[in-house]
VOKE-697882 format. One record per residue (C-alpha): residue in three letters; z, y, x. Coordinates in steps of 0.25 Angstrom, whole numbers. Example, Ala and Ser with C-alpha at 12.3 -4.5 7.8 and 13.67 -1.06 7.14 Angstrom:
VOKE-697882
+------+-------+-------+-------+
: rest :    zz :    yy :    xx :
+------+-------+-------+-------+
:  ala :    31 :   -18 :    49 :
:  ser :    29 :    -4 :    55 :
+------+-------+-------+-------+
//
This chain:
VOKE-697882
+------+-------+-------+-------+
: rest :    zz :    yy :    xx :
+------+-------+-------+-------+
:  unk :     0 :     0 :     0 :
:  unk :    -3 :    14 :     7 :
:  unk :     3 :    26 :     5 :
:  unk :     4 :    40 :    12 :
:  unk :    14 :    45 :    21 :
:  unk :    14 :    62 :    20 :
:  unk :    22 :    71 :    29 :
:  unk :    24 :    85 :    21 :
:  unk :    28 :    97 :    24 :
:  unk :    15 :   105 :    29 :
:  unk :     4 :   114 :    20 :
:  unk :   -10 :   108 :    19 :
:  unk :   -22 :   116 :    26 :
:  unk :   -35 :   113 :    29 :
:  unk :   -47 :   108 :    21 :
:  unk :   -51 :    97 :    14 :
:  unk :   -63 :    90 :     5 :
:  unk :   -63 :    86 :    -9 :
:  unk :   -68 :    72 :   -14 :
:  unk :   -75 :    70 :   -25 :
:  unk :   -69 :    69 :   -39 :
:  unk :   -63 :    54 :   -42 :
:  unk :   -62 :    60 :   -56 :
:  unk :   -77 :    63 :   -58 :
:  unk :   -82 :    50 :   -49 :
:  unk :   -77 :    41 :   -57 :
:  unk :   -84 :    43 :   -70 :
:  unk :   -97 :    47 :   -61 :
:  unk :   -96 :    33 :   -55 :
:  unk :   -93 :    28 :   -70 :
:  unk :  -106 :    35 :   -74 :
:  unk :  -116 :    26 :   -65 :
:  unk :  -115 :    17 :   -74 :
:  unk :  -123 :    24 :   -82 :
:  unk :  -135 :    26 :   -73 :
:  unk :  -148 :    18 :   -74 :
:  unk :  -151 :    25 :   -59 :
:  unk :  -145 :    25 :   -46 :
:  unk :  -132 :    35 :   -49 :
:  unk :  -125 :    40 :   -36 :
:  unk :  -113 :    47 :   -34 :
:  unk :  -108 :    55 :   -22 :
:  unk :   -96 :    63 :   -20 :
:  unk :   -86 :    50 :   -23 :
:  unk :   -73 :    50 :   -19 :
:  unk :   -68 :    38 :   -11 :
:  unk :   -57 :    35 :   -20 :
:  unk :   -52 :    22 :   -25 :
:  unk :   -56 :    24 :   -39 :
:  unk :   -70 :    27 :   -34 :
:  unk :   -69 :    13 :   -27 :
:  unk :   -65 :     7 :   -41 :
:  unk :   -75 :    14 :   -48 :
:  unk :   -86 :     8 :   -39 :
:  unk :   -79 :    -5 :   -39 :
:  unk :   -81 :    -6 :   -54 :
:  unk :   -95 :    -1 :   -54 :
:  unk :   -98 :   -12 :   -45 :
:  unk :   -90 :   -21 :   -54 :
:  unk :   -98 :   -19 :   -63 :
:  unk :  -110 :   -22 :   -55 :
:  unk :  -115 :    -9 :   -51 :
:  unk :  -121 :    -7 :   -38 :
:  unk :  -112 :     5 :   -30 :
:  unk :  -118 :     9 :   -16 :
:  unk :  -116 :    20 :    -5 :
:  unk :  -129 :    28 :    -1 :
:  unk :  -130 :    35 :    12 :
:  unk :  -125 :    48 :     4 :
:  unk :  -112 :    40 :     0 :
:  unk :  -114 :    42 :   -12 :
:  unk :  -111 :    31 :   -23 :
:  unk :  -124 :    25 :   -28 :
:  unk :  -122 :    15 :   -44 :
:  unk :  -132 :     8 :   -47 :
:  unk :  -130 :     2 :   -61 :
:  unk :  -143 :    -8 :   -61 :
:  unk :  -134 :   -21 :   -56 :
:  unk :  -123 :   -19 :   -67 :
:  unk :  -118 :   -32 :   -73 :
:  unk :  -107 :   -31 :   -79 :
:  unk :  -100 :   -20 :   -88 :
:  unk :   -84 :   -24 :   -85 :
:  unk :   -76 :   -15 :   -79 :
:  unk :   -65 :   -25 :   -74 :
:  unk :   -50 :   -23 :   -76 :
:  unk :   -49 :   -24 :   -60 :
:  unk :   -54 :   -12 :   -58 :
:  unk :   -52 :    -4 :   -69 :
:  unk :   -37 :    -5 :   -68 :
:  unk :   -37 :     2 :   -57 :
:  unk :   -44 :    16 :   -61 :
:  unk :   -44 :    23 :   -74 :
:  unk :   -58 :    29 :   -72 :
:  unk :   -64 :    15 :   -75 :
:  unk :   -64 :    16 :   -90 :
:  unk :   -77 :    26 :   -86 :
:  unk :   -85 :    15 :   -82 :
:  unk :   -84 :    10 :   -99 :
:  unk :   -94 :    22 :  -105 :
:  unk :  -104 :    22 :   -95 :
:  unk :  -104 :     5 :   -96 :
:  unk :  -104 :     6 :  -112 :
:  unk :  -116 :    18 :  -114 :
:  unk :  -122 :    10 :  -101 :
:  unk :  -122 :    -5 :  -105 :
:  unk :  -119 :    -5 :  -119 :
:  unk :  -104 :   -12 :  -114 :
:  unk :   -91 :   -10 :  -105 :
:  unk :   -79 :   -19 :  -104 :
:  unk :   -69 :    -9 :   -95 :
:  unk :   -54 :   -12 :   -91 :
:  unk :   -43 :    -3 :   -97 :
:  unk :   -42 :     6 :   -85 :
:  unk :   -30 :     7 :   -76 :
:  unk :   -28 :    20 :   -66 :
:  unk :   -15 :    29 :   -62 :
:  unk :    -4 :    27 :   -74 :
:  unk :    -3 :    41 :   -78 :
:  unk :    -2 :    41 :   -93 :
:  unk :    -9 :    35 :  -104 :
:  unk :   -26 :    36 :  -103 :
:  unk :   -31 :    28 :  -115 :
:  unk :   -47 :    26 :  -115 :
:  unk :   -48 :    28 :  -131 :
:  unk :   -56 :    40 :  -130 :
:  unk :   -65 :    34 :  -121 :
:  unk :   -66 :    20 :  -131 :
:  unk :   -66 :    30 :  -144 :
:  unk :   -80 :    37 :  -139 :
:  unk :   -88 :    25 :  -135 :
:  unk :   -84 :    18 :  -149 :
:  unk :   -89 :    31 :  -155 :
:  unk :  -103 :    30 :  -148 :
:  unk :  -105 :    16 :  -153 :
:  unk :   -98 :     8 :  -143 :
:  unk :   -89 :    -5 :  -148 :
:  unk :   -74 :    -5 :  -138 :
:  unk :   -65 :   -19 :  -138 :
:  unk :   -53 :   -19 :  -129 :
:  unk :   -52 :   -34 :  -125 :
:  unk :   -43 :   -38 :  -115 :
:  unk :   -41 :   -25 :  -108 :
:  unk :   -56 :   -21 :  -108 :
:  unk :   -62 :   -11 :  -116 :
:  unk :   -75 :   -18 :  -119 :
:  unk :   -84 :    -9 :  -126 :
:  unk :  -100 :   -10 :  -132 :
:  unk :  -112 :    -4 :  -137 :
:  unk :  -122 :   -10 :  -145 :
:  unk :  -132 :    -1 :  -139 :
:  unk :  -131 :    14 :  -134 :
:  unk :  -119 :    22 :  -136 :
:  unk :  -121 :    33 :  -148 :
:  unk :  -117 :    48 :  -144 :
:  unk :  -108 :    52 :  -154 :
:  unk :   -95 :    65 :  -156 :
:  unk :   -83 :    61 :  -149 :
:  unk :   -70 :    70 :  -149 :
:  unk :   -61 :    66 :  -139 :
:  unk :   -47 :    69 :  -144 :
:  unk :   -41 :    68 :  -130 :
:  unk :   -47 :    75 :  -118 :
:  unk :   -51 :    64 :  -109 :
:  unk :   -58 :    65 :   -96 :
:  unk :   -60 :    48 :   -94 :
:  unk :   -65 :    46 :  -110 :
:  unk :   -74 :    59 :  -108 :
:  unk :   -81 :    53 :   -98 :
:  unk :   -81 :    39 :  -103 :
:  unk :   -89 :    45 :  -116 :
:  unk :   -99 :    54 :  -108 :
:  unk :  -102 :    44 :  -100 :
:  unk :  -106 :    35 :  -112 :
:  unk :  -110 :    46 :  -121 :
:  unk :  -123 :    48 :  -108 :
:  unk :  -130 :    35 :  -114 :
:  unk :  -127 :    35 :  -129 :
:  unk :  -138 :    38 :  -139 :
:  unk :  -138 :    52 :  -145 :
:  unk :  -127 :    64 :  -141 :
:  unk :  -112 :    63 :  -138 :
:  unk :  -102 :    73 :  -139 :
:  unk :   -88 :    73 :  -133 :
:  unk :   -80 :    82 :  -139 :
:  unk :   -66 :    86 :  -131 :
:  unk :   -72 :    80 :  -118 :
:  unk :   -65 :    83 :  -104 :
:  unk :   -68 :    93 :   -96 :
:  unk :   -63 :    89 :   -83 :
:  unk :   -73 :    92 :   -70 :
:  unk :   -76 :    77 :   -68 :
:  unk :   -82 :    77 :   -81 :
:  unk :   -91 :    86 :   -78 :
:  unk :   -94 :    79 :   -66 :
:  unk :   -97 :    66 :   -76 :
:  unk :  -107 :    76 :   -83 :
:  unk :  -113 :    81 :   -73 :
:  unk :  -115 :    68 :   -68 :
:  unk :  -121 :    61 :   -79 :
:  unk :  -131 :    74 :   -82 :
:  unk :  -136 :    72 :   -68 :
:  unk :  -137 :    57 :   -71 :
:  unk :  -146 :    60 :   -83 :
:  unk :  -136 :    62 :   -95 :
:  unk :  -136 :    73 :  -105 :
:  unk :  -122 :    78 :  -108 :
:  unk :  -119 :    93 :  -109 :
:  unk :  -105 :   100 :  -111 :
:  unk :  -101 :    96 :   -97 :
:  unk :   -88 :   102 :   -94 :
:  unk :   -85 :   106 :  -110 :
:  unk :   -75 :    99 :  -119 :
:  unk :   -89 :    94 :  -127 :
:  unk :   -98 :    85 :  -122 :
:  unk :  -113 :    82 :  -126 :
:  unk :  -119 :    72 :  -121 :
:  unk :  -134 :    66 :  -126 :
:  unk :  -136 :    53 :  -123 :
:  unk :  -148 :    48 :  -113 :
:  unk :  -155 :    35 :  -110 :
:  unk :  -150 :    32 :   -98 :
:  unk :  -142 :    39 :   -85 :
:  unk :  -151 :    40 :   -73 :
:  unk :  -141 :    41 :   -62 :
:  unk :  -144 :    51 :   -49 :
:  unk :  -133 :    56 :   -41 :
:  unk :  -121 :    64 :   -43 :
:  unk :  -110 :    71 :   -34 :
:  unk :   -95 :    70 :   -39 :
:  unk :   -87 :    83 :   -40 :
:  unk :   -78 :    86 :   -32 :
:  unk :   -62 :    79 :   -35 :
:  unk :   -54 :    92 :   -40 :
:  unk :   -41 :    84 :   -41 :
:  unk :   -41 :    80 :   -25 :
:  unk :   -44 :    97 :   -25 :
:  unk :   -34 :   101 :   -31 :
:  unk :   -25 :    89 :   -26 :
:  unk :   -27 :    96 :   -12 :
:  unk :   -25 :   109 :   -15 :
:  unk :   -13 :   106 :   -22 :
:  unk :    -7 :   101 :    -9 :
:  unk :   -10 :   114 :    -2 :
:  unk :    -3 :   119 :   -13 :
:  unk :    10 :   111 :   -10 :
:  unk :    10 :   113 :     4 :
:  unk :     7 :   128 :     5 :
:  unk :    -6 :   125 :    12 :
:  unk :   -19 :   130 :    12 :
:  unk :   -31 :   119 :     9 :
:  unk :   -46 :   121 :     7 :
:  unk :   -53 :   110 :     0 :
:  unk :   -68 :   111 :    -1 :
:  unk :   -79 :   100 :    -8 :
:  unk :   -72 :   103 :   -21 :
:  unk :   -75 :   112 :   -34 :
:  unk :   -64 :   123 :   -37 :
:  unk :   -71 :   124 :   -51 :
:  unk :   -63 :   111 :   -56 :
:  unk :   -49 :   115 :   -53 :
:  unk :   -48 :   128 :   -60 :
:  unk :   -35 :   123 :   -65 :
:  unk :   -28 :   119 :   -54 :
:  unk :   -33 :   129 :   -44 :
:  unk :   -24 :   140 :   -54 :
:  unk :   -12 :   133 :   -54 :
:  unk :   -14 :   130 :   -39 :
:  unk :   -16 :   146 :   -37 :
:  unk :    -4 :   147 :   -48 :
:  unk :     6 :   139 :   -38 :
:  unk :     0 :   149 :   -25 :
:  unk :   -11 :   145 :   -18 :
:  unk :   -21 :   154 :   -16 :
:  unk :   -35 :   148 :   -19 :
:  unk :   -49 :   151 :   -14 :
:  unk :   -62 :   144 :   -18 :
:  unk :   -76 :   141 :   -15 :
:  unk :   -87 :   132 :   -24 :
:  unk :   -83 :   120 :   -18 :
:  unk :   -69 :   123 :   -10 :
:  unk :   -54 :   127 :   -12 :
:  unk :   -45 :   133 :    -3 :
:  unk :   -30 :   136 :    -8 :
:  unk :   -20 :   142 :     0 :
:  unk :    -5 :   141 :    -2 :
:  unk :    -2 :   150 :    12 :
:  unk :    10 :   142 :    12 :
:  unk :    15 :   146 :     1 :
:  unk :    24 :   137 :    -9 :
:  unk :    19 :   135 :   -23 :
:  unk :    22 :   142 :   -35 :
:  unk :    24 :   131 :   -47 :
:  unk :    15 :   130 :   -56 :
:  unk :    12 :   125 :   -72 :
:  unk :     1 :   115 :   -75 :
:  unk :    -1 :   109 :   -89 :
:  unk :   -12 :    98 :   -87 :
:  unk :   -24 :    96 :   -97 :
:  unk :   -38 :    92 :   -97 :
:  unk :   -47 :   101 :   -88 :
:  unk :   -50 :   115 :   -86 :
:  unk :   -35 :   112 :   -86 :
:  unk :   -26 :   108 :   -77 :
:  unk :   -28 :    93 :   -72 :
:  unk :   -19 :    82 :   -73 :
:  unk :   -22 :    76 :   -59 :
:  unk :   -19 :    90 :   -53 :
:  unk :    -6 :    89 :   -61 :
:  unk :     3 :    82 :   -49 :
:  unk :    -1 :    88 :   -38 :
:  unk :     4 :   102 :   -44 :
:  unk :    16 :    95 :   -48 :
:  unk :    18 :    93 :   -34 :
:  unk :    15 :   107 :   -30 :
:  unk :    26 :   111 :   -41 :
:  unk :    36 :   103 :   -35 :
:  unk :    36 :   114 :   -22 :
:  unk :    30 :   124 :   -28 :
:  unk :    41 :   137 :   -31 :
:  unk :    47 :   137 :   -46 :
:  unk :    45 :   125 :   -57 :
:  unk :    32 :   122 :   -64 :
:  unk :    27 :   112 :   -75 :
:  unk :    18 :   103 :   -76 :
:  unk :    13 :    98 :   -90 :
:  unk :     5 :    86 :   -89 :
:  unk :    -4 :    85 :  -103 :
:  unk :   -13 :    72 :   -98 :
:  unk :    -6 :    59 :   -93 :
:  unk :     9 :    57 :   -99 :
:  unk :    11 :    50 :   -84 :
:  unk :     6 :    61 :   -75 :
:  unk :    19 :    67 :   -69 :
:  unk :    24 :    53 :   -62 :
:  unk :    23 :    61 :   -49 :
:  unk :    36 :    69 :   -52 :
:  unk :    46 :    57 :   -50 :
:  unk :    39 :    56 :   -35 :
:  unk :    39 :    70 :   -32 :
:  unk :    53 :    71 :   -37 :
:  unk :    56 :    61 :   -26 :
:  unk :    52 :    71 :   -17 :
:  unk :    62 :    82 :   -20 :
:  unk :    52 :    89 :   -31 :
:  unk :    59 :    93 :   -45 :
:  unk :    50 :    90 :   -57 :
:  unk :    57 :    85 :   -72 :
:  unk :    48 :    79 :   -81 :
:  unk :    47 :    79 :   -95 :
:  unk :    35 :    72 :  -102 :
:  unk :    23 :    79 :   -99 :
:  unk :    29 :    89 :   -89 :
:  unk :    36 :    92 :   -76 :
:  unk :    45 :   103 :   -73 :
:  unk :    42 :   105 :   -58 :
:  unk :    52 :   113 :   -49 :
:  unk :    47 :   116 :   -36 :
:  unk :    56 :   112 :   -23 :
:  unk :    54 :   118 :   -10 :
:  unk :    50 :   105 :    -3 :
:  unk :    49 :    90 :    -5 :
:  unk :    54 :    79 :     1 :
:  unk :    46 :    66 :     6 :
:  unk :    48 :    52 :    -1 :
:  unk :    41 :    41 :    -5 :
:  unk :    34 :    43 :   -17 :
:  unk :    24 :    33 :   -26 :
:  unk :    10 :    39 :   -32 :
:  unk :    10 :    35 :   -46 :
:  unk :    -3 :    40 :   -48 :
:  unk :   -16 :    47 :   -43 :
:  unk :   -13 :    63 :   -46 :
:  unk :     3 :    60 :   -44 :
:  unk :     0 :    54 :   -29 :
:  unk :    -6 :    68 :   -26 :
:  unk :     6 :    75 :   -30 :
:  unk :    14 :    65 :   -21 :
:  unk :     7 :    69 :    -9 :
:  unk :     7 :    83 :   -11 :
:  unk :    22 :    81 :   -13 :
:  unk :    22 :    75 :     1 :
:  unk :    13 :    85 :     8 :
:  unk :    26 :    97 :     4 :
:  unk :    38 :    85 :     7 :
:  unk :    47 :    86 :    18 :
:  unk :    44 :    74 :    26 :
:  unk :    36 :    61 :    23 :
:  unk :    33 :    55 :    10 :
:  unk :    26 :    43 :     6 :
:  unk :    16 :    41 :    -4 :
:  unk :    15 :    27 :   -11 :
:  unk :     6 :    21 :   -20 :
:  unk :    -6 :    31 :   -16 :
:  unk :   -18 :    21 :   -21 :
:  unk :   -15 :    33 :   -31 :
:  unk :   -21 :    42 :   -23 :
:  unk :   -31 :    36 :   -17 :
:  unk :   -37 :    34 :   -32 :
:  unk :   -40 :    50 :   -32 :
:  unk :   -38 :    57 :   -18 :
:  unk :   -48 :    53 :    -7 :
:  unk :   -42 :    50 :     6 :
:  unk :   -32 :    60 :     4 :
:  unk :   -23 :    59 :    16 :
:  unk :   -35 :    60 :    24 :
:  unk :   -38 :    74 :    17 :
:  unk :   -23 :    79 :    16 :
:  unk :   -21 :    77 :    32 :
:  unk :   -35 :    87 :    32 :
:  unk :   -26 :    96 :    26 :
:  unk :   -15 :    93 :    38 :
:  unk :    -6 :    85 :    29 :
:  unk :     3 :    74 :    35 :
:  unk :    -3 :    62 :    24 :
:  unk :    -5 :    49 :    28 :
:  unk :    -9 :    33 :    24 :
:  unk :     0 :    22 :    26 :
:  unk :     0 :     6 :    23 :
:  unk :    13 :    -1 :    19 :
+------+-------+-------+-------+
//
């Protein structure tokens, strides 16, 4: 089992690239499925749910290659089979995507429940509720959700009475093959929706709305694949910058698009730091200054992001006066409090919120990652703590952050990887 070792105490400085989203590549991957043509993708982050997302491709029977551009090339022609086993769908929440692209495509999908981090309560009923609604027949057997067409899919109105950024994408995606117009009323608006959009369009669907609450999208004959580039992951950003925060450095990060972080980049000017930005870079200093807390309420986006809800937690616990965090999404998502309250921080919590009153530092211990976004704030927590701590459990955080010690010693942090 690995897990890192992080000596605290100094600011981050320096410079360092952004990946690409794992949040957008995953549906992108998903989408292949639709293509008749060769559908490359580029810009993939080497994570460990991109590895399983590739692995059920090829479970599947698709053909996944690496060309000279290293860029992912699917080619759907050797498909033979349309079961996404419960091996690999346990693992990773994002593979229920892999059921509206399989349906619209093939006229069936047999997909596992899916697994992930246990962060609250994520039922796939929207997602099961629009494809019966365009026609398709759904049986769960046996933990499977086994669901058939008897020919296309028929477009047809569906309001969503829950935002949902996984069934949103689940329904484009089979909404691009039906027969006739589909709308999709109360759709998420999150970035890595748009990039799906995008995507899709470039691949030879018709859908318009991208990036508004209402989604049109006409069916087409077919998807005739091509290339795409994945955005930019703004969660790792604003994971970063959030360490800079923490430990009154100064950090520039560049590959990345400021345009997705709105909401986050106030409250991180809100707690201090002075910020400065270019089309594709971010540079925010804190001239070592210790944070101000700050008040975040999470909800769907343009507001403030639910993974970026644990690292400002962190920040609050050393920031100067008490702030409240409201999480509105996942009823689990503040299991990092216990941890940091190992380390000296001062956080009550009742239901859906955290009181947060800042302390002047932390203290190292041994702490245990309970999910992707609460490992985050764990290292940030040891990056400001007096002495060493040890992070357990990170196959958390490989699951989001791309060689992340490598990145945060760029930045001059004392982080590394150990084996029991």
């Amino acid at each position: 089992m690995e897990k890192l070792k992080i000596q605290g105490g100094g600011p981050l400085k320096g410079e360092v690239w952004i990946s690409g989203s794992k949040n957008a590549a995953l549906p992108i991957l998903s989408a292949t499925l639709l293509s008749e043509g060769l559908a490359t993708v580029s810009n993939l982050p080497h994570l460990q749910d991109v590895t399983t997302t590739i692995e059920l491709l090829g479970s599947l029977g698709v053909t996944v290659s690496i060309d000279d551009k290293l860029q992912l090339e699917v080619d759907n022609s050797t498909l033979h089979s349309v079961t996404a086993p419960y091996e690999l769908v346990k693992t990773m929440r994002a593979s229920i995507l892999v059921l509206g692209p399989l349906l619209s495509r093939y006229g069936e999908a047999n997909v596992s429940f899916p697994g992930g981090c246990a962060i609250g309560s994520r039922p796939v009923d929207l997602h099961l509720r629009g494809l019966e609604a365009m026609g398709a027949t759904i049986e769960i057997d046996e933990g499977y959700i086994k669901a058939r067409s008897s020919g296309r899919l028929v477009g047809c109105h569906i309001l969503m009475d829950v935002v949902s950024v996984g069934a949103t994408e689940n329904l484009m995606m089979a909404a691009v093959l039906a027969e006739g117009q589909t709308v999709i009323e109360n759709a998420a608006r999150e970035p890595e929706i748009v990039d799906l959009a995008n995507c899709l369009n470039a691949w030879g669907a018709d859908i318009q709305g991208i990036g508004s609450a209402r989604l049109v999208i006409n069916g087409v004959e077919k998807i005739t694949g091509g290339h795409f580039k994945v955005m930019p992951d703004r969660i790792e950003t604003g994971t970063y910058l959030a360490a800079a925060v923490a430990t009154r450095g100064k950090v520039k990060v560049t590959q990345t698009d400021p345009s997705s972080l709105e909401a986050v980049l106030l409250k991180l000017e809100e707690a201090g730091a002075q910020i400065t930005q270019g089309e594709d870079w971010i540079e925010l200093d804190m001239q070592g200054k210790r944070p101000k807390a700050v008040n975040i309420k999470t909800a769907p986006y343009p507001a403030f992001p639910t993974d970026m809800q644990a690292q400002v937690t962190a920040i609050n616990a050393v920031a100067e006066g008490t702030g409240v965090v409201i999480e509105t999404i996942f009823e689990n998502r503040l299991m990092q409090v216990q941890e940091l309250n190992r380390m000296g921080a001062t956080i009550t919590v009742e239901g859906n919120t955290a009181l947060v009153t800042g302390v002047e530092r932390l203290n190292a211990a041994p702490v245990m990652a309970s999910d992707l976004r609460a490992s985050a704030a764990l290292v940030i927590a040891a990056l400001v703590a007096d002495g060493e701590t040890t992070v357990e459990r990170i196959y958390h955080i490989d699951r989001g952050y791309e060689c992340i010690e490598e990145k945060m010693q760029l930045l001059g942090a004392k982080i590394k990887r150990v084996t029991n």
